[in-house]
Each structure stands twice: as structure tokens, then as C-alpha cells.
TIRO-2110 file (N, C-alpha, C; in Angstrom, 1 decimal):
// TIRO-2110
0.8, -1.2, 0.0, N, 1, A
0.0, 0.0, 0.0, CA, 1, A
0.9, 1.2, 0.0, C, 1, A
0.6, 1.9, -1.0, N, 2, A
1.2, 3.3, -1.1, CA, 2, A
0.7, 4.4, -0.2, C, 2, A
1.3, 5.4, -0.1, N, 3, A
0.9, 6.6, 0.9, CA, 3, A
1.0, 7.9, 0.5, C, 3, A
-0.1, 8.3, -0.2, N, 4, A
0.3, 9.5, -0.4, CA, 4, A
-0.3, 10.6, 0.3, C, 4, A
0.5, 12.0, -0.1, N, 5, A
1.0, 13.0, 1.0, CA, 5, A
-0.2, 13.3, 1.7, C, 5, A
-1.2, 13.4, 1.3, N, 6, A
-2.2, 14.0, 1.9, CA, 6, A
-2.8, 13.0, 2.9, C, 6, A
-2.2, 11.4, 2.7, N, 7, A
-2.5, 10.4, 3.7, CA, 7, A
-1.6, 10.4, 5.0, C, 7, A
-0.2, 10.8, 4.0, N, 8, A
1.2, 10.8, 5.1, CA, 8, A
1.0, 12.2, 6.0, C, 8, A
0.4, 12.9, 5.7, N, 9, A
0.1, 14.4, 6.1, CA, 9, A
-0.8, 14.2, 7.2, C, 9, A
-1.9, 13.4, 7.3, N, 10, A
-3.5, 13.3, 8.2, CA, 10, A
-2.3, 12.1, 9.2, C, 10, A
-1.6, 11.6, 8.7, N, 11, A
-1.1, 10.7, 9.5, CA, 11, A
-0.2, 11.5, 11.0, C, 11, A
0.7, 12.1, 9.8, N, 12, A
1.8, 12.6, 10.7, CA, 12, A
1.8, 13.7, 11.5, C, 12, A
0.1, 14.5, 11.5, N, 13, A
-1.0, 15.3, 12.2, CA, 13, A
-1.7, 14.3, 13.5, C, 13, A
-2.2, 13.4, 13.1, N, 14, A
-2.1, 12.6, 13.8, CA, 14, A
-1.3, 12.1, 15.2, C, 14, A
-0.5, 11.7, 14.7, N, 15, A
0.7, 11.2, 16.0, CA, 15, A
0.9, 12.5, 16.1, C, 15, A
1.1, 13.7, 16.3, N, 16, A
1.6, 15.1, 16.7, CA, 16, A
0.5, 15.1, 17.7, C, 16, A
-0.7, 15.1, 17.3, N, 17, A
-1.9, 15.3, 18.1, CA, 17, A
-1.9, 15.0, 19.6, C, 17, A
-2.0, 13.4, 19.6, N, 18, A
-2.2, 12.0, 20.2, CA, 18, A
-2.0, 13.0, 21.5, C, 18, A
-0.5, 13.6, 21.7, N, 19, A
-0.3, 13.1, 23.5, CA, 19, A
-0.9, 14.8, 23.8, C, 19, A
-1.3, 16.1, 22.9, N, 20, A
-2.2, 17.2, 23.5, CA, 20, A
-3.4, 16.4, 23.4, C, 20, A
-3.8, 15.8, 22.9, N, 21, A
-5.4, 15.2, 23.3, CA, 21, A
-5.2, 14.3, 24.1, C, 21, A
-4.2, 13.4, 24.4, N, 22, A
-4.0, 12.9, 26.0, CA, 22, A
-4.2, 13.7, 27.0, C, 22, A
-3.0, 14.6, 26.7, N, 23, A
-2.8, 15.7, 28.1, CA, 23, A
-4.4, 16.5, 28.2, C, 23, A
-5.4, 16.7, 27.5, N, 24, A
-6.3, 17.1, 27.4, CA, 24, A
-7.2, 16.4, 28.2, C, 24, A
-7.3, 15.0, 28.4, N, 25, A
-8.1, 14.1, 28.4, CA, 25, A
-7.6, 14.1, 30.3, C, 25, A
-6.3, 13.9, 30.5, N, 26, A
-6.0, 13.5, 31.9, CA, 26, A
-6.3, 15.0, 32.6, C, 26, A
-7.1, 14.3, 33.8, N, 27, A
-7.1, 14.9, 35.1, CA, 27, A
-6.4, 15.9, 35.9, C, 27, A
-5.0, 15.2, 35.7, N, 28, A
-4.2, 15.5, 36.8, CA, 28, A
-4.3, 14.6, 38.0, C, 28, A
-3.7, 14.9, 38.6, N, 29, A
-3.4, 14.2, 40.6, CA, 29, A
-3.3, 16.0, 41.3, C, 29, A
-4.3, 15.3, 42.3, N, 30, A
-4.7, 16.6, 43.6, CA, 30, A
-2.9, 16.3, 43.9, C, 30, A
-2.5, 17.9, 44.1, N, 31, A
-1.5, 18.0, 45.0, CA, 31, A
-1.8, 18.9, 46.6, C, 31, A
-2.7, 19.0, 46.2, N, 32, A
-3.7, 19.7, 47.9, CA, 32, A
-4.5, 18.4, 48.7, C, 32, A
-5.5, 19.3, 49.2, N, 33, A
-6.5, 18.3, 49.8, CA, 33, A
-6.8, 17.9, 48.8, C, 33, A
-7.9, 17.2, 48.4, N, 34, A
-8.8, 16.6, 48.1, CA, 34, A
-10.0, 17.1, 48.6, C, 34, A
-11.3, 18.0, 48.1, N, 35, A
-12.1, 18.4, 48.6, CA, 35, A
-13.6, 18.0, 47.5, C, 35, A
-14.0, 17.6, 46.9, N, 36, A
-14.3, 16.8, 45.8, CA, 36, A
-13.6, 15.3, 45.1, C, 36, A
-14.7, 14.3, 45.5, N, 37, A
-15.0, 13.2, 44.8, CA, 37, A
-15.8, 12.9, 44.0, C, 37, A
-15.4, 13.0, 42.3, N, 38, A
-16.5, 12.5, 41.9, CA, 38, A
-16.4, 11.4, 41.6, C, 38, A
-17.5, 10.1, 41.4, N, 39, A
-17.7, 8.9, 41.3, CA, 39, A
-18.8, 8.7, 40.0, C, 39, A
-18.8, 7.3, 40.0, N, 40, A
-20.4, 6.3, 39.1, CA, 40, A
-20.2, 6.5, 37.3, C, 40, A
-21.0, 7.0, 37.3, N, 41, A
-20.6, 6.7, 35.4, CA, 41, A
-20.1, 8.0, 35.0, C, 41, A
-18.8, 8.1, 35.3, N, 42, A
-17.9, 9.4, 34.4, CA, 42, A
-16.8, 8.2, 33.2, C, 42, A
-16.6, 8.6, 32.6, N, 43, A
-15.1, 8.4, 31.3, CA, 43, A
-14.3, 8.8, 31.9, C, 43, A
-14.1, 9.7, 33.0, N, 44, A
-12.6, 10.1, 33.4, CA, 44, A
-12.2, 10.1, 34.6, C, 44, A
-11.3, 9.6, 35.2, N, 45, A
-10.9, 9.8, 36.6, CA, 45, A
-9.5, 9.5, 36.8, C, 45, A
-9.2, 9.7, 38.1, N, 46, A
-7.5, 9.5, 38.2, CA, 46, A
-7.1, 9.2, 39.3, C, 46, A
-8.1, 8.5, 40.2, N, 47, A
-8.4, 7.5, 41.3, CA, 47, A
-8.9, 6.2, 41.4, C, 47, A
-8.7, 5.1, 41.0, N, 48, A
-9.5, 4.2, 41.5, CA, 48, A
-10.2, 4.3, 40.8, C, 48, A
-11.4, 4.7, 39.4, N, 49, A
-12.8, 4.8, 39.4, CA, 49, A
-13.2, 6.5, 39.4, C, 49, A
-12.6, 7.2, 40.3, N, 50, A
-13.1, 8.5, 40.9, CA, 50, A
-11.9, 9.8, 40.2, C, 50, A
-12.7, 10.6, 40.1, N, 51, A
-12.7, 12.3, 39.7, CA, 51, A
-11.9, 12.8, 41.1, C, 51, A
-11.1, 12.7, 41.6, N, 52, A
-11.0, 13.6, 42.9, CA, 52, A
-9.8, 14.9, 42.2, C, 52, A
-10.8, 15.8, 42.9, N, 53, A
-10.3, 17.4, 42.5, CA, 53, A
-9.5, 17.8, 44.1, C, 53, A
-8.3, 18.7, 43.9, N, 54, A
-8.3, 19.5, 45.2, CA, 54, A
-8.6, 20.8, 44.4, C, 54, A
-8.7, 22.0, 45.5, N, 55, A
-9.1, 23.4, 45.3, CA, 55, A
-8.5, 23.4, 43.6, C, 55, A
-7.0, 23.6, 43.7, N, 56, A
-6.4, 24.1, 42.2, CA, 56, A
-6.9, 23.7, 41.2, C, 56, A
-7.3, 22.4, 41.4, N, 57, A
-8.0, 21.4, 40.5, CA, 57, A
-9.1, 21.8, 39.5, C, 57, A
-10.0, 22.6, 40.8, N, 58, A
-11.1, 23.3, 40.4, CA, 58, A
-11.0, 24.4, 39.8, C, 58, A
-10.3, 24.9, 40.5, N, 59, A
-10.7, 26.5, 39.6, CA, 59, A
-9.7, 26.3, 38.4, C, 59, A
-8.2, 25.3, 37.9, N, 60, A
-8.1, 25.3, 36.9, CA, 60, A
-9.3, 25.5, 35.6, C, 60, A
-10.3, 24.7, 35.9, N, 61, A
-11.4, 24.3, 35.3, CA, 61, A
-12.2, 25.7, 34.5, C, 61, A
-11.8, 26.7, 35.2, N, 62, A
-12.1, 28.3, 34.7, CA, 62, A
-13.0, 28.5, 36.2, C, 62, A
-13.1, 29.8, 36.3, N, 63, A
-14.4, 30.4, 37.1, CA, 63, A
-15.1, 31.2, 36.8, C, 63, A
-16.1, 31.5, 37.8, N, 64, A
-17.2, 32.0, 37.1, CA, 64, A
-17.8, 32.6, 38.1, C, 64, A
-19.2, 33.8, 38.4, N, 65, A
-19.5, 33.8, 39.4, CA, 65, A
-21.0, 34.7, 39.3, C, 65, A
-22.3, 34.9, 40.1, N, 66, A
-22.7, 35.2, 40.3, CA, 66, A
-23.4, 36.6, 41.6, C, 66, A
-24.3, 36.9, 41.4, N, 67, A
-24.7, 38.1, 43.1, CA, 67, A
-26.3, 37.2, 42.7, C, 67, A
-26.7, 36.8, 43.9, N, 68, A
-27.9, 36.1, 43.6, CA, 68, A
-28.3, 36.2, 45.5, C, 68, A
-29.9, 36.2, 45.4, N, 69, A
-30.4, 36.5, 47.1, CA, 69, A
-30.5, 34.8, 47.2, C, 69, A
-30.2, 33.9, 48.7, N, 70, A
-30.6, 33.4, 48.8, CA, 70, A
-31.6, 32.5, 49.9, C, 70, A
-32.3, 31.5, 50.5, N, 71, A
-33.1, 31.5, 51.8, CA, 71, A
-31.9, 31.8, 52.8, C, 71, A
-30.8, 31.3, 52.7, N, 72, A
-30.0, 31.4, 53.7, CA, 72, A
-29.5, 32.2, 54.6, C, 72, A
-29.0, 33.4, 53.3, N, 73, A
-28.6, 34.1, 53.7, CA, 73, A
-29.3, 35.9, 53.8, C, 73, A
-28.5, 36.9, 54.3, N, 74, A
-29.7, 38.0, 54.2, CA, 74, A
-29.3, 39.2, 53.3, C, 74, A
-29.7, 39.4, 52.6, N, 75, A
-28.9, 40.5, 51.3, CA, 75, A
-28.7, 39.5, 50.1, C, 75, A
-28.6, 40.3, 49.0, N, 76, A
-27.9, 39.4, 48.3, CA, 76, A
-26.1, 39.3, 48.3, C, 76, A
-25.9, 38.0, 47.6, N, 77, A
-24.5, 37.3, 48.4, CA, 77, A
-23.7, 37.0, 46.9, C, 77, A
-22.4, 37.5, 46.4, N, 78, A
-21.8, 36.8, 45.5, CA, 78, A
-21.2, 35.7, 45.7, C, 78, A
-21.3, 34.9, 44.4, N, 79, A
-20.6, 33.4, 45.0, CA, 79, A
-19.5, 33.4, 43.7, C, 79, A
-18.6, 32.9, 44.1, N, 80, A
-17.8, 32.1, 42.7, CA, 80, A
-16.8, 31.1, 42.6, C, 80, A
-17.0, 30.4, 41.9, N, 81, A
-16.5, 29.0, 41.7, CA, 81, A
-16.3, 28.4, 40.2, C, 81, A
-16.9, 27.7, 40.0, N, 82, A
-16.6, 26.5, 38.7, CA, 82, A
-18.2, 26.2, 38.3, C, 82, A
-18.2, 26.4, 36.9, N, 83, A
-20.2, 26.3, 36.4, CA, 83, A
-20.0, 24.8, 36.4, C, 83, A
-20.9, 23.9, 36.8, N, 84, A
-21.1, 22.7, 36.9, CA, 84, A
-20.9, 22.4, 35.5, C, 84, A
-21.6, 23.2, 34.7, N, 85, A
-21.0, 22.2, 33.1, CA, 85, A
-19.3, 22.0, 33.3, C, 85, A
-19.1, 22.8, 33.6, N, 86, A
-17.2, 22.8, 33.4, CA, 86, A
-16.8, 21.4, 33.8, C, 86, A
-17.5, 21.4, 35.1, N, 87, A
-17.1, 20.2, 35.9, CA, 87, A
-17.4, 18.9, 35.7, C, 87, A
-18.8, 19.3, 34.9, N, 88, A
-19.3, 17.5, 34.0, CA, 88, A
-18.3, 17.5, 32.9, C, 88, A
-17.7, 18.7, 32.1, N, 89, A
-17.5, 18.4, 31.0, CA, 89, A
-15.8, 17.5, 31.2, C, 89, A
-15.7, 18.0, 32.3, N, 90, A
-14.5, 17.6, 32.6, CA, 90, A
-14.1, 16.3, 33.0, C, 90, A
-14.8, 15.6, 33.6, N, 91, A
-15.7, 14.4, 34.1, CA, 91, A
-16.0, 13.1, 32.7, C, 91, A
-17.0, 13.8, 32.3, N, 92, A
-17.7, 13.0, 31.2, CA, 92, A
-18.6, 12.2, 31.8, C, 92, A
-19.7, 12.3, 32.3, N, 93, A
-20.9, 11.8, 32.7, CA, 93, A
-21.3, 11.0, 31.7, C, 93, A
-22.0, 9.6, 31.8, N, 94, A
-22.7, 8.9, 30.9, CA, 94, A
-24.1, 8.6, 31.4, C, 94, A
-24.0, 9.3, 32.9, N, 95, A
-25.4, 9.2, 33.3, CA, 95, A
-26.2, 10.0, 33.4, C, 95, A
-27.5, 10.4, 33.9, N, 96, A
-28.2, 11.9, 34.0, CA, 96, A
-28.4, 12.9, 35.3, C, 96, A
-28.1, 12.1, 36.1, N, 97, A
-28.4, 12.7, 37.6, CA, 97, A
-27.1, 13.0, 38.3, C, 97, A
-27.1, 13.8, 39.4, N, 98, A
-25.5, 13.9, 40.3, CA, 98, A
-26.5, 13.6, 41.6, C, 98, A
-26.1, 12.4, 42.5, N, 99, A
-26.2, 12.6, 43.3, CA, 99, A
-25.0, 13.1, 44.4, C, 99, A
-25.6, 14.8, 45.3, N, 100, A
-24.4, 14.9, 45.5, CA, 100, A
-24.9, 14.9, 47.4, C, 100, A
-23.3, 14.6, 47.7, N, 101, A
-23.6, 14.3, 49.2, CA, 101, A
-22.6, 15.3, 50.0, C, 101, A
-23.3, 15.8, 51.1, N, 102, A
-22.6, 16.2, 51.8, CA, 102, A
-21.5, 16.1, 52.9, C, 102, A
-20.7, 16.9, 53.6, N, 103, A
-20.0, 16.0, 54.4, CA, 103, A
-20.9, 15.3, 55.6, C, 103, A
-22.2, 16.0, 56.1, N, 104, A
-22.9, 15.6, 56.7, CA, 104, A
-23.8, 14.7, 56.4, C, 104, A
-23.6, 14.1, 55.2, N, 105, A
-24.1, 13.0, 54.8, CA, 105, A
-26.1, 13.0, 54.1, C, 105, A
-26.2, 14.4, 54.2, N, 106, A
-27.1, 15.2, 53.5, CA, 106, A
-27.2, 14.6, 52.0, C, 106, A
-27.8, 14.4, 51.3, N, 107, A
-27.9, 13.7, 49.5, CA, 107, A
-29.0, 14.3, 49.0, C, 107, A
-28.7, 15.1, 47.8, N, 108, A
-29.5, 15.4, 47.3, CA, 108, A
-29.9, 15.4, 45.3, C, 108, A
-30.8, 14.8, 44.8, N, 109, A
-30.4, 14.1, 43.4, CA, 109, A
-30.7, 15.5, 42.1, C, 109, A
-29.9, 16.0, 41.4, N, 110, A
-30.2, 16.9, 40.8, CA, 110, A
-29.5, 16.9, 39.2, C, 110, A
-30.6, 16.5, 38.3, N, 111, A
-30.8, 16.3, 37.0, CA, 111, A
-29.6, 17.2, 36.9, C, 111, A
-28.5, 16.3, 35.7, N, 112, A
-27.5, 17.2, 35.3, CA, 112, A
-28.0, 18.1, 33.8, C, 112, A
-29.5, 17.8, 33.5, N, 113, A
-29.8, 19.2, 32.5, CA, 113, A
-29.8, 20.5, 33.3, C, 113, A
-30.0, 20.4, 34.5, N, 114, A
-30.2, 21.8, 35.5, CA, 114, A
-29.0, 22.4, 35.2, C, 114, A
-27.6, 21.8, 34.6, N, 115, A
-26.7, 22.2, 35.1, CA, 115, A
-27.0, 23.9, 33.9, C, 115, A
-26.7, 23.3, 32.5, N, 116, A
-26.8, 24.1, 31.4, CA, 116, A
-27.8, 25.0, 31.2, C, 116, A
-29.4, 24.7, 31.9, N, 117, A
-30.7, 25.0, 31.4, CA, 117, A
-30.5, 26.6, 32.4, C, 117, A
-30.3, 26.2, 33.8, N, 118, A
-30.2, 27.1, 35.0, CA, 118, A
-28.4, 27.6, 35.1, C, 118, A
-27.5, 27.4, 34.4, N, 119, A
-26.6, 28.2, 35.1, CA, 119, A
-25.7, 27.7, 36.8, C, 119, A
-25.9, 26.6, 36.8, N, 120, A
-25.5, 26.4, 38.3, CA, 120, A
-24.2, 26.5, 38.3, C, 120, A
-24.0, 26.7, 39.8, N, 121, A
-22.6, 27.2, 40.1, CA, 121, A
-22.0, 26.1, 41.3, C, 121, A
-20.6, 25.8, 41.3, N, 122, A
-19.9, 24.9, 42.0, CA, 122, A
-19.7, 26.2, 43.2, C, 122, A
-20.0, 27.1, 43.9, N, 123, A
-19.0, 28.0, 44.6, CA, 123, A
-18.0, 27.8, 45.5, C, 123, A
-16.8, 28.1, 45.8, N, 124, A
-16.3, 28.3, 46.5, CA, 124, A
-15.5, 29.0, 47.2, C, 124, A
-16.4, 30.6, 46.8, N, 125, A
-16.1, 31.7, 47.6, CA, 125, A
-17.9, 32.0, 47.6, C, 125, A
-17.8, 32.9, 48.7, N, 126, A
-18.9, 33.3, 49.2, CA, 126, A
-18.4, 35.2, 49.7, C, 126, A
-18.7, 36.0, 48.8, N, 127, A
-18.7, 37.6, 48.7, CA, 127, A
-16.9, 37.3, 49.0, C, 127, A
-16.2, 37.0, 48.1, N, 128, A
-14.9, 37.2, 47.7, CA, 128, A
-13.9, 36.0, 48.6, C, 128, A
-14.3, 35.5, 49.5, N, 129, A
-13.8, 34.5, 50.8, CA, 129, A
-13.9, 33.5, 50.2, C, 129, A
-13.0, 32.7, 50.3, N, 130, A
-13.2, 30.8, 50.4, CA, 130, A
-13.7, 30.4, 51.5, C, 130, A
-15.5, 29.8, 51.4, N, 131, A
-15.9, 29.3, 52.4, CA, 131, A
-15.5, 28.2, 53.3, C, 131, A
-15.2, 28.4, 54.6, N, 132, A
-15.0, 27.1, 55.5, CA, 132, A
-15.6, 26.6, 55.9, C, 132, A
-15.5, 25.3, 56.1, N, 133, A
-16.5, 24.3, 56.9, CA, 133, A
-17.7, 25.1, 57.4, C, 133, A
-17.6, 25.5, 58.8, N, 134, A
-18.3, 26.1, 59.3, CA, 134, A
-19.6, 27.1, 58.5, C, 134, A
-19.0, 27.2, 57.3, N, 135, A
-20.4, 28.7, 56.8, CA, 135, A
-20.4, 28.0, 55.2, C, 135, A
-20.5, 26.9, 55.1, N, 136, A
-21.3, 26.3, 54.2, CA, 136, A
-20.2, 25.8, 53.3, C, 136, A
-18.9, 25.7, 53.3, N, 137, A
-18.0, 25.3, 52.5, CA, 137, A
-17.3, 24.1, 52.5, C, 137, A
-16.7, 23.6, 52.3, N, 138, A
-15.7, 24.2, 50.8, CA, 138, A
-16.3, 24.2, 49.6, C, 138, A
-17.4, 24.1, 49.9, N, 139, A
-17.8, 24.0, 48.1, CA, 139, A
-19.7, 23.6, 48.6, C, 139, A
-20.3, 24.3, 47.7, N, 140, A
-21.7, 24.8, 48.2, CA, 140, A
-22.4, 25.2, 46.5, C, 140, A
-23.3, 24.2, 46.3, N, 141, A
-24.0, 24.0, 44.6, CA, 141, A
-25.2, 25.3, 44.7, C, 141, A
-24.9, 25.8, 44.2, N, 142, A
-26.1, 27.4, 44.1, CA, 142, A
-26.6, 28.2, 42.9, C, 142, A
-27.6, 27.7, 42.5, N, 143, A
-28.4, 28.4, 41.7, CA, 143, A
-28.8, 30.0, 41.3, C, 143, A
-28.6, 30.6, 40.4, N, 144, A
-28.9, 32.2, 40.3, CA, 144, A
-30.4, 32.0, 40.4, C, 144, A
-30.8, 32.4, 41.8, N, 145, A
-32.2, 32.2, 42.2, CA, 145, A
-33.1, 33.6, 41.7, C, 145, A
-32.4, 35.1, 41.5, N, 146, A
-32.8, 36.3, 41.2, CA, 146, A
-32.8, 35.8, 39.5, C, 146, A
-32.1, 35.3, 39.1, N, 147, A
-32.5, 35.3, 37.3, CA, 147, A
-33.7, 34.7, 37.0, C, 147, A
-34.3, 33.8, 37.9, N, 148, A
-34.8, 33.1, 37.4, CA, 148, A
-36.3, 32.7, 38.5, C, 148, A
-37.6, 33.6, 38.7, N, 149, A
-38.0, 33.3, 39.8, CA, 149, A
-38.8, 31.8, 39.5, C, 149, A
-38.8, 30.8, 39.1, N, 150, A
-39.5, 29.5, 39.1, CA, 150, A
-37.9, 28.5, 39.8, C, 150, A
-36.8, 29.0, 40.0, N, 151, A
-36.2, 28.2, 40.9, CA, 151, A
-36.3, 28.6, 42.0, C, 151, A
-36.9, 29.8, 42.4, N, 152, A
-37.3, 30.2, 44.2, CA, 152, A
-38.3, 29.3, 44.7, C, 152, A
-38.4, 28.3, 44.6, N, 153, A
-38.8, 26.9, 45.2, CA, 153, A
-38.4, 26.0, 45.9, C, 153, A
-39.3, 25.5, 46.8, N, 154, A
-38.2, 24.3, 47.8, CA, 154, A
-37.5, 23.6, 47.3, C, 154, A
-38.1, 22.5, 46.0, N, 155, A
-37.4, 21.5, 45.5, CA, 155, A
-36.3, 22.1, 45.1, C, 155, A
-36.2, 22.8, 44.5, N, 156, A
-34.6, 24.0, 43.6, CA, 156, A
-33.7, 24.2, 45.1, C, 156, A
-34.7, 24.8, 46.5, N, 157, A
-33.8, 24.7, 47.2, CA, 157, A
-32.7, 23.6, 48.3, C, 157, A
-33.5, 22.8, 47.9, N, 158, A
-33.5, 21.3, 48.3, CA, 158, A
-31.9, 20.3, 47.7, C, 158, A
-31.8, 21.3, 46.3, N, 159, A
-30.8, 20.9, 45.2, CA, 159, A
-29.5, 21.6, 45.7, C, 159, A
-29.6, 22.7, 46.5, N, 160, A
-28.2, 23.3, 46.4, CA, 160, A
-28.0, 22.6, 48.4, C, 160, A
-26.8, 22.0, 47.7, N, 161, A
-26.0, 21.4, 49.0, CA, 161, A
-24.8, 21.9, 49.2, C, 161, A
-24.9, 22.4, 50.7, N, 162, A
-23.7, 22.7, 51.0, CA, 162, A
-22.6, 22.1, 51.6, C, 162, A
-21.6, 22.2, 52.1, N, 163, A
-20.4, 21.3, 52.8, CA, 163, A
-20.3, 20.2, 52.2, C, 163, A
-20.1, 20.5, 50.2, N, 164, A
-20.4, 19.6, 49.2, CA, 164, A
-19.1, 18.8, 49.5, C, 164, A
-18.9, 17.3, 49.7, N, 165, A
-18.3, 16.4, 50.0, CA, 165, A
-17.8, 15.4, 48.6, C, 165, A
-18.5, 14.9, 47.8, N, 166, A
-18.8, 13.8, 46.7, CA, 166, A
-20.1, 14.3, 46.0, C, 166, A
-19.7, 13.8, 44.7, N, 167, A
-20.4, 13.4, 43.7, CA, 167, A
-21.0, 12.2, 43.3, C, 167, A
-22.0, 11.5, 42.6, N, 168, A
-22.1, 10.1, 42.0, CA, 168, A
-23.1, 10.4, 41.2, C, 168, A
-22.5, 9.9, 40.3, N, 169, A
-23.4, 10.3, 38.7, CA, 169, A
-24.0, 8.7, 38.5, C, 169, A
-25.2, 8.8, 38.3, N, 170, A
-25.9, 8.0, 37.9, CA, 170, A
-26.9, 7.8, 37.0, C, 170, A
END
């Protein structure tokens, strides 16, 4: 079989590619904590099976941020973090739901079309601060509740969990 240029050309485009679409593909390894597990039917992980992000991990991912009122709190509150699509896209979900858990073992199941339809946010600052344990952090799933008044609902509020611990896509 002969090879001509335009075949030797797609070829040798090819192998050049291969290891930026690897390096694109891998994770990385947390060199921090570990504050994020994701698990269940993702394509990508670099654990065992599991997605585990530390802080850098995440906001590599880009950030993003909102000012949104919510039941919690009093005023409205900026948040910013990582848009959940970032975080599926990064992932690769094959399934439709996140169930996500908290450290207090709180679970709550929230369709991953919410993520793109609504705008959801990973946060992990709260009005410019990285939130601690104590005041709903390290990482707290929050909806732009002012954009949109049909997510000012329990069930929507029911969705954003805080002292976000793990993921499991299913």
C-alpha cells in the first residue's frame, strides 16, 4: 500500500496530536487536599474509578461567578466557583443525575440538564472568601435564584448542597 502525501500528512497530524489530546483528556493528581470526589458513570478519573479534584484542580477548570439573594442568607451574596457544566465536561458523565452528598451525609439528586438549562454554580467563595466548613464550604451547589423566579422553590432549594463532599453520577 502506497501513501500519499495527503494520507502521510493526516497521519503525521495525527501522531503530533495523540499526546495534546491525552494531556487534554487526563485529570491531573490533587497536589492539595482533596475536597471533591466525583464517582459512578464518568469516562474520566484518576483515582480508583473516581474524579477527585483539590481546590487548584477546580478553579483550573475556569471560574465563574454570580450576586444572587438566597433563603440562607440575608442580602444578596456573590458566589464564585466552577459552572457545573465545566465540571461534567470535565468528568464525562454517561449518566443523567448527580447525586451529590454532603460531608454531613445530607444527599441530594439533581438532574445534570439543571446544570446548562439554570446556570448552576460549583462555589467556592462566598462575597470574595473561600468558604470554611463552618459557613457552608468548601464547596456549596447554588443556583442564580434572582435570574430566574420558578427556581425560588423548595425543590430547587432542596438541590443546592452545602459542605459539598462527593459526587455520584448516575
Amino acid at each position: 500500500m502506497t501513501l500519499t502525501r495527503r494520507h502521510f500528512a493526516a497521519a503525521t497530524l495525527g501522531l503530533a496530536a495523540s499526546p495534546r489530546l491525552a494531556r487534554a483528556a487526563d485529570l491531573g493528581t490533587p497536589t492539595g487536599k482533596v475536597i471533591l470526589t466525583v464517582s459512578g458513570k464518568i469516562r474520566r478519573t484518576n483515582a480508583d474509578g473516581q474524579a477527585r479534584f483539590d481546590r487548584a484542580m477546580l478553579e483550573g477548570l475556569g471560574t465563574y461567578g454570580f450576586s444572587t439573594h438566597t433563603p440562607w442568607f440575608d442580602g444578596a451574596m456573590r458566589f464564585d466557583g466552577i459552572r457545573m457544566t465545566s465540571l461534567m465536561d470535565a468528568v464525562q458523565p454517561t449518566g443523567d443525575t448527580v447525586v451529590a452528598t454532603a460531608l454531613n451525609d445530607y444527599e441530594t439528586h439533581i438532574p445534570i440538564s439543571d446544570f446548562a438549562e439554570y446556570g448552576v454554580l460549583l462555589a467556592m467563595k462566598r462575597n470574595g472568601e473561600y468558604m470554611p466548613v463552618r459557613d457552608k464550604g468548601p464547596l456549596f451547589i447554588v443556583y442564580p435564584f434572582d435570574e430566574n423566579p420558578n427556581l425560588q422553590i423548595q425543590k430547587i432549594y432542596g438541590r443546592c448542597a452545602w459542605q459539598l463532599a462527593r459526587m455520584t453520577i448516575v
